[in-house]
C-alpha positions as CSV (number, residue, x, y, z in Angstrom):
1,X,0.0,0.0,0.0
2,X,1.2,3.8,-1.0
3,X,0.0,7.0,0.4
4,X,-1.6,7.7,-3.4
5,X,-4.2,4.8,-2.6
6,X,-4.9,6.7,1.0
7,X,-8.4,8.0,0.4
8,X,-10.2,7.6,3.7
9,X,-9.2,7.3,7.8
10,X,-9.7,3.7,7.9
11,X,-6.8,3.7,4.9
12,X,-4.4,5.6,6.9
13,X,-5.6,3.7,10.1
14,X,-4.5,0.3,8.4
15,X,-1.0,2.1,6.7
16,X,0.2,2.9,10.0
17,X,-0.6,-0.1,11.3
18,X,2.3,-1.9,9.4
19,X,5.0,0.7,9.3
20,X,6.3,-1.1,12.3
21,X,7.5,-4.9,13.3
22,X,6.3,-4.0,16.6
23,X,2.7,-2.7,17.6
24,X,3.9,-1.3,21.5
25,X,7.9,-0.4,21.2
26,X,9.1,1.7,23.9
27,X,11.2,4.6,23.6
28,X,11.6,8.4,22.9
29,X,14.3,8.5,20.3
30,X,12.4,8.3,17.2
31,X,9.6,10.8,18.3
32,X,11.9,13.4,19.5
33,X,13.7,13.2,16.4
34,X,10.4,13.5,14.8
35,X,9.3,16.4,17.0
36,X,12.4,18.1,15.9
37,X,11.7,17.8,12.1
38,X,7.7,19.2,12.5
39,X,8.7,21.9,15.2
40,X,6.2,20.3,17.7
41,X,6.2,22.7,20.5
42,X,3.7,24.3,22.3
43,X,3.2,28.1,23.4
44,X,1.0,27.6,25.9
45,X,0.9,25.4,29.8
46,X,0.8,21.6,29.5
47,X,-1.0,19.7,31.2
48,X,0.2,15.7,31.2
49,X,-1.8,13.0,32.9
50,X,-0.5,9.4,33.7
51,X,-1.8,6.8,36.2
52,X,-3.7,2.8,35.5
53,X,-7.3,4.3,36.3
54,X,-8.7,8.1,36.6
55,X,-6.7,9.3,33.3
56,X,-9.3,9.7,31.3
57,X,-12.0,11.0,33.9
58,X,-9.1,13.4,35.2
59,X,-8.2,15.3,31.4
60,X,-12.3,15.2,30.8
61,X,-12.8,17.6,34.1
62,X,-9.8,19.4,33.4
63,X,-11.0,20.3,30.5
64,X,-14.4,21.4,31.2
65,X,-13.5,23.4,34.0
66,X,-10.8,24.9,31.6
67,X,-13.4,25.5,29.3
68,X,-15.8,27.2,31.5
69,X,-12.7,29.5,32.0
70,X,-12.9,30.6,28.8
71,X,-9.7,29.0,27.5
72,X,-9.3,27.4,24.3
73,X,-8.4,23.8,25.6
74,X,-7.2,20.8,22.7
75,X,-7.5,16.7,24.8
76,X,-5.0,14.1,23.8
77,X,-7.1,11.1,24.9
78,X,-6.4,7.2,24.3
79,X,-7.6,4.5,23.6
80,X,-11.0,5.4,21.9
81,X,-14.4,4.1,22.1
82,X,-16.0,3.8,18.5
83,X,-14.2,6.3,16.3
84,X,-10.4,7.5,15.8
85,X,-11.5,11.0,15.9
86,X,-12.8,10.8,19.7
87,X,-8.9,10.9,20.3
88,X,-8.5,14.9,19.9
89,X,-10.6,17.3,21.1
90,X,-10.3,21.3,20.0
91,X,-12.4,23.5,21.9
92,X,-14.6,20.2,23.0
93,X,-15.3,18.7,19.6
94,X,-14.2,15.4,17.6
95,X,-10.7,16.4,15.2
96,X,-12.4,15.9,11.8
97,X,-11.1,13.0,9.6
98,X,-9.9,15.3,6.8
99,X,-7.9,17.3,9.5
100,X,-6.2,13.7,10.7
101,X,-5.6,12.9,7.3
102,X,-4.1,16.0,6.5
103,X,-1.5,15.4,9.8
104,X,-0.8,11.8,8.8
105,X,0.2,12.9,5.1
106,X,2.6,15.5,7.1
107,X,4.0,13.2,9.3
108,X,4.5,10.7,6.5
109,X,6.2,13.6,4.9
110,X,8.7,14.3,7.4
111,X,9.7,10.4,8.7
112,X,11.1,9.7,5.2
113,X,13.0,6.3,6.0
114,X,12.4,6.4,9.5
115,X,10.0,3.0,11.4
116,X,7.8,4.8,13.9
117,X,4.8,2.5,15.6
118,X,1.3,2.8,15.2
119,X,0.7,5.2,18.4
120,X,3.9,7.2,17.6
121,X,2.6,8.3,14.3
122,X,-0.2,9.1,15.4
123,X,0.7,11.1,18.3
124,X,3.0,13.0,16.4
125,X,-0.4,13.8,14.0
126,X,-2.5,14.9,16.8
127,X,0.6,16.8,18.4
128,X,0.8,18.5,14.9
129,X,-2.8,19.5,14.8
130,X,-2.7,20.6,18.5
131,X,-0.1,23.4,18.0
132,X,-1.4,24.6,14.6
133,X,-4.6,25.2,17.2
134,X,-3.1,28.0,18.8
135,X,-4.2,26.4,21.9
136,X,-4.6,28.2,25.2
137,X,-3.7,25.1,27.5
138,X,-3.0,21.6,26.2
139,X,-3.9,18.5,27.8
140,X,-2.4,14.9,27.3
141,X,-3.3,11.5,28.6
142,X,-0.1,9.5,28.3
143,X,-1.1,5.6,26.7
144,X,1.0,3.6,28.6
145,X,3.2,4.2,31.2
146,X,4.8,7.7,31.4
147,X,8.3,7.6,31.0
148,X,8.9,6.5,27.3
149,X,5.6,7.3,26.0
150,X,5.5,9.2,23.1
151,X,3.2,12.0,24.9
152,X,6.2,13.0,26.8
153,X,8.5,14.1,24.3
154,X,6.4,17.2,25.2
155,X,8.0,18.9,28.8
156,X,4.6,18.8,30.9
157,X,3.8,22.5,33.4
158,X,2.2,19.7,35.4
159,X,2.2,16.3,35.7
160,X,-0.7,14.8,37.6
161,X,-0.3,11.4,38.3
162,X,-3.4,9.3,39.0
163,X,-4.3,5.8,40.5
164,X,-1.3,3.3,40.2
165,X,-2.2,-0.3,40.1
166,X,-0.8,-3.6,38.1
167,X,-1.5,-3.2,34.6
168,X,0.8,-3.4,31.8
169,X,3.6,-5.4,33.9
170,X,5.1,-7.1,30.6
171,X,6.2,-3.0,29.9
172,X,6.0,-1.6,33.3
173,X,7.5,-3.8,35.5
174,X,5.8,-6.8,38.1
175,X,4.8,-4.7,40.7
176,X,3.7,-0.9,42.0
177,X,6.9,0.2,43.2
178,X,8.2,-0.4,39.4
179,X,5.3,1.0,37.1
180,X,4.9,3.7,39.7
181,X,8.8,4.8,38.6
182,X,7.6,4.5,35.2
183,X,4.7,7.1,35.4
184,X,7.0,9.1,37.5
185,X,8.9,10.2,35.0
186,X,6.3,12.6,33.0
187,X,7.4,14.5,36.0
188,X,9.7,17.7,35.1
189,X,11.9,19.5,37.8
190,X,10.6,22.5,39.5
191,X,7.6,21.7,38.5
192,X,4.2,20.8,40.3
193,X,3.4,17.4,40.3
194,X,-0.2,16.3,41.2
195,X,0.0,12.9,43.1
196,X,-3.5,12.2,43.7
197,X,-3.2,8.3,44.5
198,X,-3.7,7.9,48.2
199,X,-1.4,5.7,48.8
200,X,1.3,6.5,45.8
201,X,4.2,3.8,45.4
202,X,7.5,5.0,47.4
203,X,8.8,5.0,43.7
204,X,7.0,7.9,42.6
205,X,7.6,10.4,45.9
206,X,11.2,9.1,45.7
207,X,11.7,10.8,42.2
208,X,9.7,13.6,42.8
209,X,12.6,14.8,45.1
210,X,15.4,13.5,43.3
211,X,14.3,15.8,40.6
212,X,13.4,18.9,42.3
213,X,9.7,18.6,41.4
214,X,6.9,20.5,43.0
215,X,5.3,18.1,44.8
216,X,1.5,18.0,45.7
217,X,0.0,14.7,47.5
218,X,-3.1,13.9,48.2
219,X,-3.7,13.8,52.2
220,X,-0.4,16.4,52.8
221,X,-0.7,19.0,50.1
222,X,-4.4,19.0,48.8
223,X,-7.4,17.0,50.7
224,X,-11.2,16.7,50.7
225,X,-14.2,16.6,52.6
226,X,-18.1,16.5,52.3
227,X,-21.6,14.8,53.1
228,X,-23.9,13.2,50.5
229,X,-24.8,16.7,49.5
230,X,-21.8,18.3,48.9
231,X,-17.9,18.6,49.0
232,X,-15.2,20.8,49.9
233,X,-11.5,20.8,48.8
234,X,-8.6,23.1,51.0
235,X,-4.9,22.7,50.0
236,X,-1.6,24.9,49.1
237,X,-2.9,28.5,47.7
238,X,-0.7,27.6,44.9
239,X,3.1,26.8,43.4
240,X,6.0,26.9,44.9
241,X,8.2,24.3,47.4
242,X,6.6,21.4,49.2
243,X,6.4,21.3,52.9
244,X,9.2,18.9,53.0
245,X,12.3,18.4,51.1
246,X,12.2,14.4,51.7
247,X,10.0,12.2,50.9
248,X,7.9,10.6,52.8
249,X,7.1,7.2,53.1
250,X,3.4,6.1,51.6
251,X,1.9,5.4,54.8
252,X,3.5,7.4,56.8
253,X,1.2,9.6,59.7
254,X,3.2,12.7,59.4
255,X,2.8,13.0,55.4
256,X,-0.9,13.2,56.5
257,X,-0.9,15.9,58.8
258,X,0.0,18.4,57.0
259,X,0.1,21.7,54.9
260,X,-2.9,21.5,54.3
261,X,-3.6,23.1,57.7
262,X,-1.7,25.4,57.2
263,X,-1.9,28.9,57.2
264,X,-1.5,29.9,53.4
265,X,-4.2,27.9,52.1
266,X,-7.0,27.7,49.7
267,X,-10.5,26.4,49.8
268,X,-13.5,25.5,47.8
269,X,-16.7,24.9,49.4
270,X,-20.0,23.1,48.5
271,X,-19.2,21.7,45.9
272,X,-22.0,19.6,44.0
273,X,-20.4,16.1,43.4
274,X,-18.6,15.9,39.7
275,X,-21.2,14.5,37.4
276,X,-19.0,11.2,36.4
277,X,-20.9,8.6,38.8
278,X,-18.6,6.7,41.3
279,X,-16.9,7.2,44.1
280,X,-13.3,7.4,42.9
281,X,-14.4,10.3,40.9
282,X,-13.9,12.6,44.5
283,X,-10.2,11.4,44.0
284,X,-10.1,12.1,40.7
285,X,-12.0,15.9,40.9
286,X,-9.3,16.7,44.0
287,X,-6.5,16.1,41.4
288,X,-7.6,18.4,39.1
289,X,-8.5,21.3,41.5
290,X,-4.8,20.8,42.9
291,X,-3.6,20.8,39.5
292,X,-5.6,24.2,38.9
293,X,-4.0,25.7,41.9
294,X,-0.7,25.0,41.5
295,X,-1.3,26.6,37.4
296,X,-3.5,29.6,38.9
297,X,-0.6,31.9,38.3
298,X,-0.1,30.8,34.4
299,X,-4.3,29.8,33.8
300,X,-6.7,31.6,36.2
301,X,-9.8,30.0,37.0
302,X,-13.2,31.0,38.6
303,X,-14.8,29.6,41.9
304,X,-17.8,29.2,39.0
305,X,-15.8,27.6,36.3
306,X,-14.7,24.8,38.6
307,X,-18.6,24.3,39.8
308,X,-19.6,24.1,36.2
309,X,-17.2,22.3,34.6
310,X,-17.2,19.6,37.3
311,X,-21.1,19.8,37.1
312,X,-21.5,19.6,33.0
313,X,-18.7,17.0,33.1
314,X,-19.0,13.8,30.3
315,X,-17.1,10.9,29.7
316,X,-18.9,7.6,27.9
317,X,-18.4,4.3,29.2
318,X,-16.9,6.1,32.7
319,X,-19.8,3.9,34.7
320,X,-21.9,5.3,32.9
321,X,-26.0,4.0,32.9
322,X,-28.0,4.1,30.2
323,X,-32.1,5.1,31.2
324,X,-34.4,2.5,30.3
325,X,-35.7,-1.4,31.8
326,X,-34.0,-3.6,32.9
327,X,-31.1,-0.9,34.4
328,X,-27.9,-0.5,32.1
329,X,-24.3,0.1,33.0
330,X,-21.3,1.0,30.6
331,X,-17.7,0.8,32.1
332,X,-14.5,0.3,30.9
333,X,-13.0,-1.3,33.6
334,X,-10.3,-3.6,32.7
335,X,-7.9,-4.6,35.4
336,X,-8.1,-5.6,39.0
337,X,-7.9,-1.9,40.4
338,X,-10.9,-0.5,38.4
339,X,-13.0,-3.6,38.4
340,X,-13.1,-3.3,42.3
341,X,-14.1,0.1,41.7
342,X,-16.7,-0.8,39.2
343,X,-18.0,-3.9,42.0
344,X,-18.1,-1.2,45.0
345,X,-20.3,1.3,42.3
346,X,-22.6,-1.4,41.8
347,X,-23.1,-2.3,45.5
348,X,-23.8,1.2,46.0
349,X,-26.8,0.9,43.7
350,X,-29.2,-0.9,45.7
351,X,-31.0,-4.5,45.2
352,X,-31.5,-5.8,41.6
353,X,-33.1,-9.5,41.5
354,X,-30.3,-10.8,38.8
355,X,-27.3,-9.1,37.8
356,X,-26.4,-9.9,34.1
357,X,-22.5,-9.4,32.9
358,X,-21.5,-8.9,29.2
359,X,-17.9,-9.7,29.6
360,X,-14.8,-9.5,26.8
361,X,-11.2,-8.6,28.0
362,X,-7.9,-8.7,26.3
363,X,-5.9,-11.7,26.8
364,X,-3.0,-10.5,29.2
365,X,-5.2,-9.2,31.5
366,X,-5.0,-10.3,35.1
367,X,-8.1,-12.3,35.1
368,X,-8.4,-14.3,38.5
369,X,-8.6,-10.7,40.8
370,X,-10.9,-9.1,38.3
371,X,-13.4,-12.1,38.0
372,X,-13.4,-13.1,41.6
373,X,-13.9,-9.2,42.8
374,X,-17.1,-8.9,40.6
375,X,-18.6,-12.4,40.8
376,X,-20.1,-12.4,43.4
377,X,-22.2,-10.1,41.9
378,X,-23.4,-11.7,38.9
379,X,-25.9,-14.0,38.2
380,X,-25.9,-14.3,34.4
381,X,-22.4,-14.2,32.3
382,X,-22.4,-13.2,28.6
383,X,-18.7,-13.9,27.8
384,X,-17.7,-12.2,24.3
385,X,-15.2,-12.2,21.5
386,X,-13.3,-8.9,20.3
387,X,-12.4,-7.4,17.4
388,X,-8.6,-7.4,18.0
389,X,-5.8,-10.6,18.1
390,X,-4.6,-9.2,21.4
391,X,-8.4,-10.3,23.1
392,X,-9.0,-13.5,24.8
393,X,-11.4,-15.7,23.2
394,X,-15.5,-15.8,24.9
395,X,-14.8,-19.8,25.3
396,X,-11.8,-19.4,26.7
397,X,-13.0,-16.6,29.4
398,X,-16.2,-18.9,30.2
399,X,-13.8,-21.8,31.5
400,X,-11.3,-19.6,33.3
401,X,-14.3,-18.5,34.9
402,X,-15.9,-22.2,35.4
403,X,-12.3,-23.1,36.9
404,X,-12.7,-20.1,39.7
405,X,-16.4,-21.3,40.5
406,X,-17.0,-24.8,40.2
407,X,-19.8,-24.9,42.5
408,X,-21.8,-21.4,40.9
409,X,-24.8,-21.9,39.9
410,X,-24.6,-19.1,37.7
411,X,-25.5,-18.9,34.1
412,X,-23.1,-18.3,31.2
413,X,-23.3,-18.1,27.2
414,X,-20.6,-16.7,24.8
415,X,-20.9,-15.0,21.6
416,X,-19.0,-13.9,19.0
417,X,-19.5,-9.7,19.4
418,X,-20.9,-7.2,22.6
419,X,-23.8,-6.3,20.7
420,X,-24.7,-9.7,20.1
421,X,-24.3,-10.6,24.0
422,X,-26.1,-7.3,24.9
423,X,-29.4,-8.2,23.2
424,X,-29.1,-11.9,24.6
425,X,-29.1,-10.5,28.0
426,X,-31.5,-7.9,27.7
427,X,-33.6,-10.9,25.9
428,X,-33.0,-12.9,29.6
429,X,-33.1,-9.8,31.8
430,X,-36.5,-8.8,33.5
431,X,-37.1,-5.0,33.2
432,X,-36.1,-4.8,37.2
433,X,-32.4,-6.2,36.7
434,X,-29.8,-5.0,35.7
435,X,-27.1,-5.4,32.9
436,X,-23.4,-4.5,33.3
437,X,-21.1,-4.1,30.1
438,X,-17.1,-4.4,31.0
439,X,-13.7,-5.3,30.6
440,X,-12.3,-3.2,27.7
441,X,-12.7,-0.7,26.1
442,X,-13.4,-3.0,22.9
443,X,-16.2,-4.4,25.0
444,X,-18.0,-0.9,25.6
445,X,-17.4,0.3,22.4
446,X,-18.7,-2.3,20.6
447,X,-22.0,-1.3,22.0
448,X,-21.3,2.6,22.2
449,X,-21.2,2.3,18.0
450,X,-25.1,1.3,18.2
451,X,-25.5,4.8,19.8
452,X,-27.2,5.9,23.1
453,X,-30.6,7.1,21.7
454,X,-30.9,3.6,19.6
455,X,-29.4,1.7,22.6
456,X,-32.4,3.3,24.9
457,X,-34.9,2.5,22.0
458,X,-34.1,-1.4,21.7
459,X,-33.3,-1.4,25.7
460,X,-37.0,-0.1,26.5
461,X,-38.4,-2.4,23.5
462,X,-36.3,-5.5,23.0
């Protein structure tokens, strides 16, 4: 295939795709020398955000409350639901596909002989078509890891560095302390870090000194409060050194005390709750207001703006329910950390008589925590297939559940696609149950390309 037979986004999709002997290849060297060539660099603050879960719920308030500044705000975000384009936003809407095409034909341009991997190219595109935006504040989710990701050939005005869990590890490393180092390093020195984990590897505090960074920690720095009506957030008025030079240990008492009582301070004060359902999504809002204070000097930002933009927050497929009978829930969750999360949302429901599970994960997932978590909460499995090698087979997900629970006397089917499984279970489900949809985000978007309004329509009316 040539670039002159490149007449659509699913043709340059499927060009990139084979540029490379290696779909995920580590490293920096390529893109920087890449950067060079385009003159990728940006005018305006940076805003880069690593971390297993909370990435993408962290950039989407970010950038609302950004927006309800007033600031023209472009969002790096991977992977996508249903469409390519969903991975840049300018000013809160989808990149066209003629604009991504006209990037890929630039960064096609410039590689000349040079391999770069599928997410490398595109990057590079979407980095492109961020700085011709003449943004006011950029924001970029890093796609795996932190350190030699592609996003940070760009120097970050702050990191913020979200939930750490084992994800990855064939990358990252086999345990916390060792992917934590790995997102540590979108960190840049002297400048604020938002570490909004509440109990962060060692790893990641550790570097945050070695490098001089501006350190803000959930618990020390920044911290919340509230009742089922409303929330409050107090921490640091804004940049400048952290109370200690050291770092603490994770657990330790004295890194909880802290500056946050102290005297130069800043609050915010019933707040509604963000509008991303779940209870991490607290953590996840506290991030981003720390991450605000610590730029208020560079991006100003209302009392107002913050209660709007947490308020008129979206995100699809963030536990996210879809109105109709029986109850329907959409949520990416696909490792142990966020499963857990997604099991504790769904206790927090209320009763349902049966629980049904549409199921499809990718094959190196961890399965044994994530199924044995959520089980006990299902009654009816749909296991599926997915549209990409790197998923693990329905069959194959069926019997490694059978092998966990040989004496369930649960219910389970497999089919070959999500949207197949979906109208199986809402077949089965009686209009006071409920239906969950997880485990990638293949799963979720596999039903999310059916559309919500349509997805209503056949849920009310099977």
């Amino acid at each position: 295939m040539t670039t002159h037979n490149l007449f659509t986004l699913p043709d340059w999709l499927a060009y990139i795709e084979q540029l490379h002997p290696k779909a995920i290849d580590m490293g920096l060297e390529r893109v920087k020398t890449m950067a060079q060539r385009m003159d990728i660099r940006f005018d305006c603050p940076v805003i880069t955000v690593a971390g297993t879960n909370g990435k993408g719920s962290t950039c989407a308030m970010l950038e609302s409350t950004l927006q309800q500044a007033g600031y023209r705000c472009g969002v790096f975000t991977s992977p996508h639901l249903v469409r390519f384009e969903e991975r840049l936003r300018l000013q809160g809407a989808e990149i066209a596909a003629g604009e991504l095409m006209e990037a890929f034909a630039r960064v096609e341009q410039a590689r000349g002989t040079m391999s770069l991997s599928y997410f490398e190219f595109t990057t590079l595109a979407i980095l492109d078509l961020m700085v011709r935006a003449q943004l006011e504040v950029a924001i970029l989710e890093v796609g795996l890891g932190g350190r030699l990701d592609a996003v940070n050939v760009i120097d970050a005005d702050c990191a913020v560095i979200t939930s750490i869990d084992l994800d990855h590890m064939e990358f990252l490393g086999p345990d916390r302390e060792s992917i934590g180092r790995e997102k540590a390093g979108i960190m840049r020195a002297a400048r604020p870090v938002v570490v909004s984990d509440p109990m962060p590897p060692q790893s990641v505090l550790d570097y945050a000194v070695e490098i001089g960074a501006d350190l803000w920690r959930l618990g020390r720095d920044f911290n919340v409060e509230g009742d089922k009506q409303q929330w409050g957030w107090v921490g640091r008025a804004g940049a400048g050194p952290s109370q200690s030079r050291t770092a603490p240990s994770a657990g330790s008492a004295a890194c909880e005390a802290a500056s946050v009582g102290a005297k130069d301070t800043r609050r915010y004060s019933g707040l509604a709750y963000p509008a991303l359902r779940g209870a991490n999504q607290l953590i996840n809002a506290a991030g981003v207001l720390a991450a605000l204070t610590a730029l208020r000097e560079r991006l100003p930002v209302t009392a107002q703006a913050i209660r709007n933009g947490l308020a008129f927050v979206e995100l699809p497929g963030r536990f996210q329910i879809v109105p109709g009978q029986p109850s329907l829930v959409l949520d990416v969750a696909h490792n142990p950390h966020s499963v857990a999360a997604l099991a504790a949302n769904l206790d927090a429901m209320g009763y349902f008589p049966s629980t049904h599970a549409v199921f499809g994960a990718m094959a190196d997932k961890d399965m044994k925590p994530m199924l044995e978590r959520i089980s006990p909460l299902i009654e009816h499995w749909y296991f599926t297939d997915l549209p990409t090698p790197r998923a693990e087979k329905a069959l194959q997900l069926e019997r490694i559940w059978r092998d966990q629970n040989p004496q369930s006397k649960s219910s389970t089917q497999t089919f070959t696609d999500a949207m197949q499984a979906l109208r199986a279970a809402v077949r089965a489900a009686d209009p006071a149950d409920r239906i969950v949809v997880f485990g990638s985000f293949y799963t979720v978007g596999g039903i999310l390309k059916e559309g919500v309004p349509r997805l209503q329509a056949q849920h009310i009316n099977p």
